[in-house]
MDTraj code that builds the backbone (N, CA, C; nanometers):
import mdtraj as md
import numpy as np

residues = "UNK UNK UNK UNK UNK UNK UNK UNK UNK UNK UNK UNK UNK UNK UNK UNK UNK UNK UNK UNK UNK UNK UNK UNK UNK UNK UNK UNK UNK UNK UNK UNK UNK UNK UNK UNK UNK UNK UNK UNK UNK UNK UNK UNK UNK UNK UNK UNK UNK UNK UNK UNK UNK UNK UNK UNK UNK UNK UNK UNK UNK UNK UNK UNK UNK UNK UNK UNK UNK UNK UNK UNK UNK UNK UNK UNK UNK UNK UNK UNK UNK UNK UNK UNK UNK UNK UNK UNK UNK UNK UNK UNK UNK UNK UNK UNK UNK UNK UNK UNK UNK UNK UNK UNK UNK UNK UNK UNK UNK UNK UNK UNK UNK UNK UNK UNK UNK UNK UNK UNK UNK UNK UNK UNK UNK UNK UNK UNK UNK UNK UNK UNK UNK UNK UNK UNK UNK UNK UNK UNK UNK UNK UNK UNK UNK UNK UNK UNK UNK UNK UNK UNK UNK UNK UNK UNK UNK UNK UNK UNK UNK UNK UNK UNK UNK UNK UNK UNK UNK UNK UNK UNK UNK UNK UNK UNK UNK UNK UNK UNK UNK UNK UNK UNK UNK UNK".split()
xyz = np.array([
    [0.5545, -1.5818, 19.9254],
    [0.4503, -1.5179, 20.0033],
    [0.5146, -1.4415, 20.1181],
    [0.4678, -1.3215, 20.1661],
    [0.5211, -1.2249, 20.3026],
    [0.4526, -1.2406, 20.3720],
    [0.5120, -1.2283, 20.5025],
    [0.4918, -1.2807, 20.6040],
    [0.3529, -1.2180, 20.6950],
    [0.2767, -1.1213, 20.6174],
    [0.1696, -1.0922, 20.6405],
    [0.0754, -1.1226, 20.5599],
    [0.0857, -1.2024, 20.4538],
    [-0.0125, -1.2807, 20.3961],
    [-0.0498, -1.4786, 20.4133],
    [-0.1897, -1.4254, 20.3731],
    [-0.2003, -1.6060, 20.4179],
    [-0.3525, -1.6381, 20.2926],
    [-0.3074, -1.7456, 20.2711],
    [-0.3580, -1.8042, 20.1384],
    [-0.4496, -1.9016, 20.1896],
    [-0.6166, -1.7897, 20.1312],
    [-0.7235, -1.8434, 20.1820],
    [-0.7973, -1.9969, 20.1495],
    [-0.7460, -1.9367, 19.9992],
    [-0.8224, -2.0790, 19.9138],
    [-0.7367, -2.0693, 19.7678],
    [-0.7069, -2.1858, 19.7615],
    [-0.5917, -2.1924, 19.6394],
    [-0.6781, -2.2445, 19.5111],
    [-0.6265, -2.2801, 19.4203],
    [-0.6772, -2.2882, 19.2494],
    [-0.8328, -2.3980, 19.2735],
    [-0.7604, -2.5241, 19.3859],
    [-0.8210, -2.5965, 19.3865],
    [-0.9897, -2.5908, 19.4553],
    [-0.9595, -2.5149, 19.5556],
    [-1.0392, -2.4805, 19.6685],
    [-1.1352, -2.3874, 19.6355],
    [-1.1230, -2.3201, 19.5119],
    [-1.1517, -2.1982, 19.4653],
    [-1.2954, -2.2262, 19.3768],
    [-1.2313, -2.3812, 19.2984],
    [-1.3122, -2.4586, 19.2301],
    [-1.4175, -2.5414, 19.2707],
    [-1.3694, -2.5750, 19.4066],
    [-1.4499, -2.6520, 19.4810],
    [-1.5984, -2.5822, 19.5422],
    [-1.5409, -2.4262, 19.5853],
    [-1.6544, -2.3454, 19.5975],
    [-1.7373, -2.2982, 19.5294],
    [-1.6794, -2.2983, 19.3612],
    [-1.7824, -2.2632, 19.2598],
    [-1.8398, -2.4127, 19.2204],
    [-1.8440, -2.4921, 19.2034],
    [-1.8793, -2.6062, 19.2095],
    [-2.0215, -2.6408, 19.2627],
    [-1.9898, -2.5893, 19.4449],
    [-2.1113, -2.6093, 19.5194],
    [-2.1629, -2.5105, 19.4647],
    [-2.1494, -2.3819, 19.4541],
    [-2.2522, -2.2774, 19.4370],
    [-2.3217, -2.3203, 19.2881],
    [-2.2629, -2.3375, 19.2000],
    [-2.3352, -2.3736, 19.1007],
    [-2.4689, -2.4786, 19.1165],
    [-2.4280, -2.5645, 19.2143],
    [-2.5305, -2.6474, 19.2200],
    [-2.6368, -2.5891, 19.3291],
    [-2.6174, -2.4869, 19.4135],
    [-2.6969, -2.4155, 19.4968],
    [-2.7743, -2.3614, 19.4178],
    [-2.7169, -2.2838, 19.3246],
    [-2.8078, -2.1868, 19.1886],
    [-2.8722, -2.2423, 19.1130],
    [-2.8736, -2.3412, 19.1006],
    [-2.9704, -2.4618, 19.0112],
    [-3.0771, -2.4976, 19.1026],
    [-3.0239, -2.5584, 19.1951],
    [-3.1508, -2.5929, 19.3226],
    [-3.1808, -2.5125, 19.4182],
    [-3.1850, -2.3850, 19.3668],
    [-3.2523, -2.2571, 19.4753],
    [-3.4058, -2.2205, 19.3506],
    [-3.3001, -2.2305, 19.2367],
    [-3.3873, -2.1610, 19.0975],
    [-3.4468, -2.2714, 19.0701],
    [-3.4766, -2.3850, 19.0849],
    [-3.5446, -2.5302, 19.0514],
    [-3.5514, -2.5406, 18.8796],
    [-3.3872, -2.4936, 18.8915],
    [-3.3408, -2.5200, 18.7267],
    [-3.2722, -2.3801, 18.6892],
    [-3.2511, -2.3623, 18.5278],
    [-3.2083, -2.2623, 18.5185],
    [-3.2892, -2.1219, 18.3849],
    [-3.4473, -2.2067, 18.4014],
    [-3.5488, -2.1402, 18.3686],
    [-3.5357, -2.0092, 18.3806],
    [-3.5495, -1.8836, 18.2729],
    [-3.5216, -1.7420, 18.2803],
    [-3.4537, -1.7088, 18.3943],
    [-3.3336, -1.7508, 18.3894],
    [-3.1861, -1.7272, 18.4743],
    [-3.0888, -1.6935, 18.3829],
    [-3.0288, -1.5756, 18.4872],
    [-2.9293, -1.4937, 18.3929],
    [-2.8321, -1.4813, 18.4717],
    [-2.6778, -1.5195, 18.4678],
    [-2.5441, -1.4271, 18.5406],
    [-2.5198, -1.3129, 18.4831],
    [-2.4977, -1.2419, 18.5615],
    [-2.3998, -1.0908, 18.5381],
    [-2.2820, -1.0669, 18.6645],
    [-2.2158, -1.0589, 18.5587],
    [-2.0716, -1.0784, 18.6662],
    [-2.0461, -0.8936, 18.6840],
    [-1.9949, -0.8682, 18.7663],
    [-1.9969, -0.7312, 18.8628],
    [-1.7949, -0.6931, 18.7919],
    [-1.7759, -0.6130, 18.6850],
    [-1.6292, -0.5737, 18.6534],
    [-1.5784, -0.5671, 18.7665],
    [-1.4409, -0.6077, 18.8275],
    [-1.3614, -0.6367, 18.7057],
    [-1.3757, -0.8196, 18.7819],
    [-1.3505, -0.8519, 18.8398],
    [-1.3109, -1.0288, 18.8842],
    [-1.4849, -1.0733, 18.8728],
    [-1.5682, -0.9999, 18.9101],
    [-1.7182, -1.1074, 18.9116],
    [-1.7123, -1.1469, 18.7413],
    [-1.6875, -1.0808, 18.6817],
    [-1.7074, -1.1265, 18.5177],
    [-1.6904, -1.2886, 18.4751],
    [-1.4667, -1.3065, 18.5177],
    [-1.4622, -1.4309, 18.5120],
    [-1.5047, -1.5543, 18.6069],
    [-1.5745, -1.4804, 18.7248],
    [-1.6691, -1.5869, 18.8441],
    [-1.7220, -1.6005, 18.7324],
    [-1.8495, -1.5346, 18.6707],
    [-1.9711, -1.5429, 18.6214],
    [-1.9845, -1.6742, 18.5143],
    [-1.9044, -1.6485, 18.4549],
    [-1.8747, -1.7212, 18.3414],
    [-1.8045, -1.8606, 18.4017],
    [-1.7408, -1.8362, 18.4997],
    [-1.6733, -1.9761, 18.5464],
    [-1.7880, -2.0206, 18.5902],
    [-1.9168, -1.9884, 18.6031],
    [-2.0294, -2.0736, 18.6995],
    [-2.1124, -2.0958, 18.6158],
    [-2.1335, -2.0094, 18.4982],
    [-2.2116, -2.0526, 18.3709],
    [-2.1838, -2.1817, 18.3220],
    [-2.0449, -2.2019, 18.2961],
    [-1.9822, -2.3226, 18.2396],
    [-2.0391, -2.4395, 18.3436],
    [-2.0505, -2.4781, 18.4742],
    [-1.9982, -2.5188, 18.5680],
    [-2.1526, -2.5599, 18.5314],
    [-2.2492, -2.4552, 18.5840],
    [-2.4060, -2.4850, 18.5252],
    [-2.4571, -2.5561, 18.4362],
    [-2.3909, -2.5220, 18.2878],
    [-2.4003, -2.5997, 18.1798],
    [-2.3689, -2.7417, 18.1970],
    [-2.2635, -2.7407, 18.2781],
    [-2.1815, -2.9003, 18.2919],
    [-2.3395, -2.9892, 18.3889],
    [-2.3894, -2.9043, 18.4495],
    [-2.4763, -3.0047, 18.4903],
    [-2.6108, -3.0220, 18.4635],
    [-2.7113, -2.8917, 18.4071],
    [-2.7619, -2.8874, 18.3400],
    [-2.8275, -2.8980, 18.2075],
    [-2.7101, -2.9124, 18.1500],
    [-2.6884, -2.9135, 17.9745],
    [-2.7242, -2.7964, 17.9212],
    [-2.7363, -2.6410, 17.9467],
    [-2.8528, -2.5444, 17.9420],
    [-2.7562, -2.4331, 17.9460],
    [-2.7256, -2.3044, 17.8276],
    [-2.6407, -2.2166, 17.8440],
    [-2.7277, -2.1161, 17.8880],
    [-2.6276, -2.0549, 18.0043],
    [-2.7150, -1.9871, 18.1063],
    [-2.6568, -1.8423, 18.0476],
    [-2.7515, -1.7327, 17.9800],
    [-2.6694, -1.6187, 17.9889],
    [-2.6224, -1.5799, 18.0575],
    [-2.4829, -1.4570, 17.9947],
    [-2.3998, -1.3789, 18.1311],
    [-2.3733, -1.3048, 18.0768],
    [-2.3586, -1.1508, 18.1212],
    [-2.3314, -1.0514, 18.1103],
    [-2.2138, -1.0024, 18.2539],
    [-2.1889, -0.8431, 18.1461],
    [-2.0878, -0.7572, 18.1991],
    [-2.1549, -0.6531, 18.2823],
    [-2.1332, -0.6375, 18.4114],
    [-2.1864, -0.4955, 18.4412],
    [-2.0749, -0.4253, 18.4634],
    [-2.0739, -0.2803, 18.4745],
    [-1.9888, -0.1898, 18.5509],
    [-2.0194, -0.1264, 18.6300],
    [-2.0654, -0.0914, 18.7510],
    [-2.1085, -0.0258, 18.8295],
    [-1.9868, 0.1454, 18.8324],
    [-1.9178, 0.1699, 18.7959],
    [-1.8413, 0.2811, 18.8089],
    [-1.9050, 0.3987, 18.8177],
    [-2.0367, 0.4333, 18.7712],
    [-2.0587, 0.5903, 18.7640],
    [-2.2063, 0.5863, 18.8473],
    [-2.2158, 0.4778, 18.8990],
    [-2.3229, 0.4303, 19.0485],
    [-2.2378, 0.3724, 19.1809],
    [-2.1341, 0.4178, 19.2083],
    [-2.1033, 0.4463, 19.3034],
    [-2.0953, 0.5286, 19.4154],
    [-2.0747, 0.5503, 19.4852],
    [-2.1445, 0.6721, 19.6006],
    [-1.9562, 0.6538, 19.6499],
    [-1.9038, 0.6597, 19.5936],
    [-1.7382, 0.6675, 19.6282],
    [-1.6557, 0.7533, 19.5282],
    [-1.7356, 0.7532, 19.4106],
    [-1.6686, 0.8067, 19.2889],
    [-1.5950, 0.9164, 19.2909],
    [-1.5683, 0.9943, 19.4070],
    [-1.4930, 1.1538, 19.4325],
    [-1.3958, 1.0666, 19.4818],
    [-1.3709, 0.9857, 19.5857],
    [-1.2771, 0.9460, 19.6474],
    [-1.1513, 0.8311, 19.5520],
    [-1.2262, 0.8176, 19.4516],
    [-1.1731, 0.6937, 19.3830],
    [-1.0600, 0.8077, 19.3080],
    [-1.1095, 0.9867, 19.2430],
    [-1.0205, 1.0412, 19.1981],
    [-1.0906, 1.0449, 19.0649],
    [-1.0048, 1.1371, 18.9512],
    [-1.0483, 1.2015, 18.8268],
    [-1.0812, 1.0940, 18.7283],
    [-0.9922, 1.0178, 18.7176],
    [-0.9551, 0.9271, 18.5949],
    [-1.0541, 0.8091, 18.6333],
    [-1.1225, 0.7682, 18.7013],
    [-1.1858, 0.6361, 18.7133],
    [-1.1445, 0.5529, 18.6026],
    [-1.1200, 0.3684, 18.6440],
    [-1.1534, 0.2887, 18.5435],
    [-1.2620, 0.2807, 18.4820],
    [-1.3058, 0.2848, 18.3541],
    [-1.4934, 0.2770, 18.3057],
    [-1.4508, 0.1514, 18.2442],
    [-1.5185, 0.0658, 18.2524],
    [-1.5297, -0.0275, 18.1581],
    [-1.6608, -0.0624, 18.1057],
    [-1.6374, -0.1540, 17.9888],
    [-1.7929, -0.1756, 17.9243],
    [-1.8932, -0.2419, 17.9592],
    [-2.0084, -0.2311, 18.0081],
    [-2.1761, -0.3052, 18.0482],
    [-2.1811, -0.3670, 17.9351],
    [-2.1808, -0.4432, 17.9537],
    [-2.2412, -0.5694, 17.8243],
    [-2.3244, -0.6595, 17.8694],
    [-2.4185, -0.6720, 17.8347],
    [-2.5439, -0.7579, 17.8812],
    [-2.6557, -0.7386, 17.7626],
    [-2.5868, -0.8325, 17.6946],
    [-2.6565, -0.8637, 17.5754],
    [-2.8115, -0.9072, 17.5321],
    [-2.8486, -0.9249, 17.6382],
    [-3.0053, -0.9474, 17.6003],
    [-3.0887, -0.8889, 17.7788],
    [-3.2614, -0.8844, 17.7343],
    [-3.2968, -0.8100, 17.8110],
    [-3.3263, -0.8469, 17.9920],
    [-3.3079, -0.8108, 18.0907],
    [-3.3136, -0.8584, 18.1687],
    [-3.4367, -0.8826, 18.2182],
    [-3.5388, -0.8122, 18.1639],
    [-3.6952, -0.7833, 18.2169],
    [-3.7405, -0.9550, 18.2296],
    [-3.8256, -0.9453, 18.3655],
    [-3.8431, -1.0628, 18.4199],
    [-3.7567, -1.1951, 18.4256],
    [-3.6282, -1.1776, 18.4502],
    [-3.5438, -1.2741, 18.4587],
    [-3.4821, -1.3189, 18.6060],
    [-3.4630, -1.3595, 18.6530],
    [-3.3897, -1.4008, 18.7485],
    [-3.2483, -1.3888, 18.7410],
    [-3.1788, -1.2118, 18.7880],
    [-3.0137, -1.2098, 18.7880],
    [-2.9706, -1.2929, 18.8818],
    [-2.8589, -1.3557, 18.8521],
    [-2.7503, -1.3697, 18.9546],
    [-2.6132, -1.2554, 18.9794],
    [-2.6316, -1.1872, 19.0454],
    [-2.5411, -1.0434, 19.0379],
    [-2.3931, -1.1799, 19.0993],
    [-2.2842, -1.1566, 19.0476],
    [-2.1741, -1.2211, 19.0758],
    [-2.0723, -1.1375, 19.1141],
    [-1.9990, -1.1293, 19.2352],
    [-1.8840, -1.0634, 19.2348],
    [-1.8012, -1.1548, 19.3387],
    [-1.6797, -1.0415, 19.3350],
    [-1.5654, -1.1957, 19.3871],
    [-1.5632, -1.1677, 19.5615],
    [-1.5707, -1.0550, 19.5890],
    [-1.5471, -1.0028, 19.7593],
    [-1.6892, -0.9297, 19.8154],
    [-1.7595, -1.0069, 19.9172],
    [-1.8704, -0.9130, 19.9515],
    [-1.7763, -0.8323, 20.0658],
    [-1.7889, -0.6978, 20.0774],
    [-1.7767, -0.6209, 20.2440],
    [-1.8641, -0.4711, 20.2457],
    [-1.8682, -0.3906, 20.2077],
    [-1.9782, -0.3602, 20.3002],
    [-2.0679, -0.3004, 20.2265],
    [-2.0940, -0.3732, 20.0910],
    [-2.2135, -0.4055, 20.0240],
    [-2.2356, -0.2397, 19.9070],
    [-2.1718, -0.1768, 19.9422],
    [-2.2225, -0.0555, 19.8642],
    [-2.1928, -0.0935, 19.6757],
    [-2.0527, -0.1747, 19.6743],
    [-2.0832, -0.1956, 19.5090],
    [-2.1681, -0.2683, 19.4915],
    [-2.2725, -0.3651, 19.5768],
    [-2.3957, -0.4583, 19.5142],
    [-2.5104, -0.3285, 19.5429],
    [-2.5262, -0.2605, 19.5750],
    [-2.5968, -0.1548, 19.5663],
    [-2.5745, -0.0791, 19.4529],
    [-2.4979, -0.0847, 19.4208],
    [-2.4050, 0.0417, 19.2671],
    [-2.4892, -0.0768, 19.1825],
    [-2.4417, -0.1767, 19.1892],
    [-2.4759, -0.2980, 19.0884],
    [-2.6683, -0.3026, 19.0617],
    [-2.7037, -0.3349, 19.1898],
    [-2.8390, -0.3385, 19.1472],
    [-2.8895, -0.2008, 19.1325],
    [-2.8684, -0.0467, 19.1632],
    [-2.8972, 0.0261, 19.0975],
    [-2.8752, 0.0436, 18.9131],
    [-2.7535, -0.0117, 18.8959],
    [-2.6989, -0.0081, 18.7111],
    [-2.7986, -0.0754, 18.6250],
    [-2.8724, -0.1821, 18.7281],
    [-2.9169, -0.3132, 18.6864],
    [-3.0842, -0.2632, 18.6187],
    [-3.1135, -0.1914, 18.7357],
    [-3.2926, -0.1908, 18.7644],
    [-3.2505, -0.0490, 18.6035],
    [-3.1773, 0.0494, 18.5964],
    [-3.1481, 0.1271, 18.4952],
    [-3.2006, 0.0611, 18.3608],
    [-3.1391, -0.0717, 18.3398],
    [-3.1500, -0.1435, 18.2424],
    [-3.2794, -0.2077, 18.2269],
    [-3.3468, -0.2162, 18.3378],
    [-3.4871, -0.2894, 18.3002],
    [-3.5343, -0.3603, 18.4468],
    [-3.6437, -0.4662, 18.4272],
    [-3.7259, -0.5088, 18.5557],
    [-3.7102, -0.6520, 18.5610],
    [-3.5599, -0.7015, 18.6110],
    [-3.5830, -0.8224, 18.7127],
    [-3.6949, -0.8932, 18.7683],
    [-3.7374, -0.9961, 18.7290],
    [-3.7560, -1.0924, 18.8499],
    [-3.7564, -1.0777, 18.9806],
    [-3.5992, -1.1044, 18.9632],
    [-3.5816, -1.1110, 19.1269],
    [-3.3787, -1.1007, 19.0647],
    [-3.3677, -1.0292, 19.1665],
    [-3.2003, -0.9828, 19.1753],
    [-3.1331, -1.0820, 19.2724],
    [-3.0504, -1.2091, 19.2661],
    [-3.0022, -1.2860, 19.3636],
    [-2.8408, -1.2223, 19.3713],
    [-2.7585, -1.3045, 19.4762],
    [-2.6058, -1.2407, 19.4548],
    [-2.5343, -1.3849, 19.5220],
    [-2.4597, -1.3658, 19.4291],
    [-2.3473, -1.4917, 19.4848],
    [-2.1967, -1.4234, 19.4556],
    [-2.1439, -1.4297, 19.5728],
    [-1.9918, -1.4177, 19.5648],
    [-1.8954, -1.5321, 19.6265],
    [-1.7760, -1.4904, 19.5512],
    [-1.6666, -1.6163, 19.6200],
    [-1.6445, -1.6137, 19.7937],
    [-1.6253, -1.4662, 19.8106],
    [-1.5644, -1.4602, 19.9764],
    [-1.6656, -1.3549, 20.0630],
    [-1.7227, -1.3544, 20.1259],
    [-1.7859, -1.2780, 20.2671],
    [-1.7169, -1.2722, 20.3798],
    [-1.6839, -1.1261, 20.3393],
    [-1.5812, -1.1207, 20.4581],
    [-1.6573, -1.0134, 20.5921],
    [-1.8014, -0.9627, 20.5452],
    [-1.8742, -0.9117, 20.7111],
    [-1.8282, -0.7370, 20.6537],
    [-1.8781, -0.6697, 20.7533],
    [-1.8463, -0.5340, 20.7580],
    [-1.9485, -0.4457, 20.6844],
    [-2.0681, -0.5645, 20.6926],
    [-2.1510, -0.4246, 20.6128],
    [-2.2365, -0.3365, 20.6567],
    [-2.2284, -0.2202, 20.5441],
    [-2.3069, -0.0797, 20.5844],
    [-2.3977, -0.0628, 20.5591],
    [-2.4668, -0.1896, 20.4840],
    [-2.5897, -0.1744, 20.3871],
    [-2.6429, -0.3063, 20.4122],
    [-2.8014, -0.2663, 20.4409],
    [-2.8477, -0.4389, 20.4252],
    [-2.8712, -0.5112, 20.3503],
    [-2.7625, -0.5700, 20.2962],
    [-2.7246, -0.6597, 20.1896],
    [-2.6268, -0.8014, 20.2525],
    [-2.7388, -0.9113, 20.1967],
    [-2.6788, -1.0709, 20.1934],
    [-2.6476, -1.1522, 20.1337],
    [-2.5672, -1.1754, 20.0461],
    [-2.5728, -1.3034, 19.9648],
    [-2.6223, -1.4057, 19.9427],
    [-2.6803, -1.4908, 19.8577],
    [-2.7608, -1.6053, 19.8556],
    [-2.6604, -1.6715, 19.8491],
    [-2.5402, -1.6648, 19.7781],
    [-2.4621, -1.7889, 19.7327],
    [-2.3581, -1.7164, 19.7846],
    [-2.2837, -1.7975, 19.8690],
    [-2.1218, -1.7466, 19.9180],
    [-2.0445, -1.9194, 19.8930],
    [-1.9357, -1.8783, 19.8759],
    [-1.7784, -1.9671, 19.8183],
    [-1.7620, -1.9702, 19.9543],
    [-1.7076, -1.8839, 20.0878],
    [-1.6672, -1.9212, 20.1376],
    [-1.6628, -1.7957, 20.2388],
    [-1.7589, -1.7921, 20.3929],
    [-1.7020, -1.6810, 20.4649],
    [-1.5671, -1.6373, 20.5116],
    [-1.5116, -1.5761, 20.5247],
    [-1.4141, -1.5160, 20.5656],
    [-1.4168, -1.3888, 20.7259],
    [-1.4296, -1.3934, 20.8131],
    [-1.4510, -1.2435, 20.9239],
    [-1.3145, -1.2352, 20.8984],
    [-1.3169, -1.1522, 20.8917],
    [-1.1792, -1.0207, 20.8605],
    [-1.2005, -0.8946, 20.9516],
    [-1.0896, -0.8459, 21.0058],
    [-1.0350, -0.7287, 21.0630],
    [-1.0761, -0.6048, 20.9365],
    [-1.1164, -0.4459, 20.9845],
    [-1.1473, -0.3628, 20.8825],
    [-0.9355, -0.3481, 20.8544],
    [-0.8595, -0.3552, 20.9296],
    [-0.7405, -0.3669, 20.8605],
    [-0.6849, -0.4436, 20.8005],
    [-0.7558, -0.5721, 20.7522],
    [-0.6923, -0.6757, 20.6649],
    [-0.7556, -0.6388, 20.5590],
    [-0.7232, -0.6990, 20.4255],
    [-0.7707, -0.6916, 20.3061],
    [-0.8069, -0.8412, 20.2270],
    [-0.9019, -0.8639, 20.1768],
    [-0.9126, -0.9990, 20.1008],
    [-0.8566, -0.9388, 19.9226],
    [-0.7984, -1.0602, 19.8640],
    [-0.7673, -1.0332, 19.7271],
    [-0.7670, -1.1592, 19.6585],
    [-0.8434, -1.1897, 19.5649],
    [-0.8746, -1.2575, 19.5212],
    [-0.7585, -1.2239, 19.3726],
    [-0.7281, -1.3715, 19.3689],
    [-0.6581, -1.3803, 19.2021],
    [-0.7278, -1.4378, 19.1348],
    [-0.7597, -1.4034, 18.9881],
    [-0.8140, -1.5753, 18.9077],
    [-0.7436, -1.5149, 18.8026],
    [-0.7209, -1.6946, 18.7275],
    [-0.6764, -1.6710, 18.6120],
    [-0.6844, -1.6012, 18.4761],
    [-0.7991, -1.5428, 18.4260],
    [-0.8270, -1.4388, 18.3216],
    [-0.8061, -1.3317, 18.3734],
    [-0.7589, -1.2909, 18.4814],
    [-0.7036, -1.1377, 18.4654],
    [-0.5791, -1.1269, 18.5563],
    [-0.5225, -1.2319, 18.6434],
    [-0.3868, -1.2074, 18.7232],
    [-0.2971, -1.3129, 18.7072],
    [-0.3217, -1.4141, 18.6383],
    [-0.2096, -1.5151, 18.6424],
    [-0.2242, -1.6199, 18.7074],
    [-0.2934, -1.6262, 18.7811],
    [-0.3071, -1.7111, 18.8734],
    [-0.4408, -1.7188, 18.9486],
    [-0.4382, -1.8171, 19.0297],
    [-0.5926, -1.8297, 19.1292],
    [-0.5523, -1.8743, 19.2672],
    [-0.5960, -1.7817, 19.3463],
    [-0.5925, -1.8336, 19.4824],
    [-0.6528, -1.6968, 19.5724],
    [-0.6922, -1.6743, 19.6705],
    [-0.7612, -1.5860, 19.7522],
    [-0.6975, -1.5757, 19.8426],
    [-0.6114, -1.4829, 19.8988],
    [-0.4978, -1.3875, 19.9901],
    [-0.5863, -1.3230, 20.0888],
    [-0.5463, -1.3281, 20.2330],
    [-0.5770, -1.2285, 20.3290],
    [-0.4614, -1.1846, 20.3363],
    [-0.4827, -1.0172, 20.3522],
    [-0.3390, -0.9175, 20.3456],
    [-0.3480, -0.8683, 20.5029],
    [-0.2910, -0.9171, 20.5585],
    [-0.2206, -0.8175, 20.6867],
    [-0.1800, -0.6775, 20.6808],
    [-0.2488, -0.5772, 20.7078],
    [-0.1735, -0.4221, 20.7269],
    [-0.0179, -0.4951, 20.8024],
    [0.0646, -0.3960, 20.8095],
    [0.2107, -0.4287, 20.9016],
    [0.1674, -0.3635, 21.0402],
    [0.0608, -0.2799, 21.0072],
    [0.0425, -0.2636, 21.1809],
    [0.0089, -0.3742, 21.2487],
    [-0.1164, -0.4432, 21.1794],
    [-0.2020, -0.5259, 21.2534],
    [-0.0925, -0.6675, 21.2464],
    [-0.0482, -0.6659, 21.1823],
    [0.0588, -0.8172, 21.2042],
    [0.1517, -0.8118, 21.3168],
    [0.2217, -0.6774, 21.3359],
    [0.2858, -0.6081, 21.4694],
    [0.2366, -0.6415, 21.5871],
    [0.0942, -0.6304, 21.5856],
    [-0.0119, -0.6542, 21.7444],
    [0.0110, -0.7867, 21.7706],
    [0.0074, -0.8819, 21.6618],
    [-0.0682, -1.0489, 21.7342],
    [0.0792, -1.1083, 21.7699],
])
top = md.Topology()
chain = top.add_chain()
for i, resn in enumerate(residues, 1):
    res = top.add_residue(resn, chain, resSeq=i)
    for name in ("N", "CA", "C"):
        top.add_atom(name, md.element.get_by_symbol(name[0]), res)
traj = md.Trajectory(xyz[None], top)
């Protein structure tokens, strides 16, 4: 690890927060009655599914989950450059009157859960749109809150949160990144 990083929540800690939230999402929803995850590409996917399982484990009850992509409902998409990543929306059955759980791994200043529930309402008529993420780290531009948070974080707009999990980096643990300026100051 460099000396401007610091390790928020490791494999274990990581688990511990999806754990509680799972059981928040059960006893917010008073079960898991027309409840649906959709994990937010690219890291909410394997949240989603890690909390489905987690659900099942206490429920007995497979909770659908789907893929969203928010990429071409972004209000950033010039800045991101030509080539964007697209990946595939998969959300296999219909969302109309369901209760989403929009899942992603970093809330900050809310514009991809805006991309998200715009992609979403595209597809059909929610229930009710909830959001649970692993880390809240503050800074938002949009009035948008999470129902279910893993774990706040206040962060500097010069630090960065980065979340690892195992289906797509090797590993699991949640990193605050120090700019080298801002490590310079303290």
């Amino acid at each position: 690890m460099h000396e401007n990083e610091k390790v928020l929540l490791d494999q274990e800690a990581i688990k511990r927060a999806l754990t509680r939230m799972a059981h928040e999402i059960v006893e917010r929803n008073q079960g898991v009655r027309e409840l649906a995850l959709v994990g937010i590409h690219r890291r909410g996917v394997p949240l989603a599914e890690r909390l489905a399982q987690m659900i099942f484990d206490i429920e007995r009850v497979k909770v659908p989950v789907g893929r969203l992509d928010v990429t071409f409902y972004r209000d950033d998409l010039s800045r991101i450059g030509f080539s964007p990543v697209v990946r595939r929306t998969q959300i296999p059955f219909s969302i109309d009157g369901l209760r989403i759980v929009l899942v992603d791994d970093v809330a900050f200043t809310g514009r991809t859960i805006r991309a998200a529930m715009d992609a979403l309402m595209d597809l059909g008529r929610p229930q009710q749109i909830q959001l649970a993420v692993l880390i809240d780290r503050g800074h938002r531009e949009l009035p948008i809150r999470a129902d279910f948070v893993g774990k706040n974080i206040p962060t500097s707009r010069q630090e960065d949160v980065c979340v690892l999990l195992e289906e797509v980096d090797q590993g699991s643990e949640t990193v605050l990144l120090r700019s080298q300026q801002t490590h310079r100051m303290e």
